[in-house]
N, C-alpha and C positions, 0 to 999 in steps of 0.2 A: 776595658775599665771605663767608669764615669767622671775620667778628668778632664774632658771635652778636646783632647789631643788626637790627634791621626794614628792610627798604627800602622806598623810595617806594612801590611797587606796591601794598602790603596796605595801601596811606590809600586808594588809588583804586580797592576792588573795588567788584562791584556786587553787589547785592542778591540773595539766591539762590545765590551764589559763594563769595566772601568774607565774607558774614555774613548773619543775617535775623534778623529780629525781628517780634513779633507782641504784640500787648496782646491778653489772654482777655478776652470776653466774657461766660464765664459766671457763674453764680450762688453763691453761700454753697455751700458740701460740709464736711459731715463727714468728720472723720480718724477711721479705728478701727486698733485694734492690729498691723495683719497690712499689712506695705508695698503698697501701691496707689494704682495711678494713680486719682486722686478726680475727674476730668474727662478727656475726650477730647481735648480743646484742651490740655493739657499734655505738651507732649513739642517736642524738636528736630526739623525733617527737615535732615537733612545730606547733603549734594548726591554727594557723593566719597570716598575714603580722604582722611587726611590726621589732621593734632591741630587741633584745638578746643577754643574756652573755651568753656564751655555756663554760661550766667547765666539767673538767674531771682530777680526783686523780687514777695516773696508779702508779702500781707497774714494774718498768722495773731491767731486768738481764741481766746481761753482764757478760758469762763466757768465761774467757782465750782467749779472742779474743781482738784484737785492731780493733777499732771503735765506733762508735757510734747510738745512735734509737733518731729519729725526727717525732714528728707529727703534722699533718694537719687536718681541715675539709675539706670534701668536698659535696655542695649544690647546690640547683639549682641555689643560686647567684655566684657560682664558687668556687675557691678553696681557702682555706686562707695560708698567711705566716707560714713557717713550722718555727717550736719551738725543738730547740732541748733538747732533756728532758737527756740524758746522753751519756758523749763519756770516752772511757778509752784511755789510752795510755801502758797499761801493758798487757802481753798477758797472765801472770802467776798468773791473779788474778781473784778471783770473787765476781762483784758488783753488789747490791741486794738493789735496790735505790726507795722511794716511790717519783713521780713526780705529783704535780699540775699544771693544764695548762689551758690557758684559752685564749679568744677571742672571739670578735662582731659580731654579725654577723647580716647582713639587711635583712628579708624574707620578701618577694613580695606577700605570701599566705602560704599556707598551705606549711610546708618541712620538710623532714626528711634527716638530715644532717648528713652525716661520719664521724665518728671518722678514720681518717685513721695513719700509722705508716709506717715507710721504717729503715731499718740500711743500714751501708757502706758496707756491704761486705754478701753472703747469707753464713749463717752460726748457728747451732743451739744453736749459745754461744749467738746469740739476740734475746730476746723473754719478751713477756708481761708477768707477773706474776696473776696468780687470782687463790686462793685457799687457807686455810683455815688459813694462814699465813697471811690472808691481802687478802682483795677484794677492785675491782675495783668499783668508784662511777661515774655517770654522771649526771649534775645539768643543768637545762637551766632556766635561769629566764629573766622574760617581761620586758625590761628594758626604751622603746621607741614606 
C-alpha cells in the first residue's frame, strides 16, 4: 500500500537480501588526513539497486592530540556527508569513545561501499580501535 509504512516482509528477509552484518576482525588503524578506507573489512556489499541504511558502531581514540576523526562512505553513487564521530580540544588526555554512524544510501545495482575515516592532523594519537576490548560492527539493511 501507499501509507508510507513497512510491511511484514522487510521483518522476514534473509541475510544477504534484506540486510547483512559483519563484526571486523581487524586490528587498531591509524586515521591520517586525507579520506581512506583504514581496513579492507570495512565497506558494505550490497546485493542490488535499491535504498539502504548503511550502519557502522566504530570504536575511535584520541591520544594526547587536539583534533578530531570524521567518517564517510564512499560508492559508485558518490560520496556521502561526513559525520564527525569525535573531536577533542585537550592534548593531555586520552579518549577512547564507541561511535554509531549511519546514512542512505541509493545503489543503482550491485555495490560495495566504503566505510571511509580522515582526522585533522596525521598523527598516531587517531586511530580506529577493534580488538578484544570492543569490535567493530557493519549493518546494511534494504530499506527502499
Amino acid at each position: 500500500d501507499d501509507s508510507g509504512y513497512t510491511t511484514g516482509y522487510a521483518f522476514l528477509g534473509t541475510d544477504g537480501k534484506a540486510y547483512g552484518y559483519s563484526e571486523i576482525t581487524g586490528s587498531n588503524q591509524t586515521v591520517t588526513t586525507g579520506w581512506t578506507q583504514v581496513d579492507s573489512n570495512h565497506e558494505w556489499d550490497l546485493p542490488g539497486a535499491g535504498v539502504y541504511k548503511l550502519q557502522a558502531s566504530v570504536r575511535v581514540r584520541i591520544d594526547d592530540v587536539v583534533g578530531f576523526i570524521a567518517a564517510r562512505y564512499s560508492g559508485s553513487a558518490g560520496n556521502g556527508h561526513a559525520q564527525m564521530m569525535f573531536e577533542s580540544n585537550d592534548s593531555d588526555t586520552m579518549y577512547n569513545s564507541s561511535c554509531h554512524i549511519c546514512w542512505v544510501y541509493t545503489a543503482t545495482g550491485a555495490d560495495t561501499v566504503e566505510l571511509q575515516f580522515k582526522s585533522s592532523a596525521t598523527s598516531d594519537g587517531f586511530s580506529i580501535q577493534n580488538d578484544a576490548n570492543g569490535r567493530m560492527f557493519m549493518l546494511w539493511e534494504r530499506i527502499g
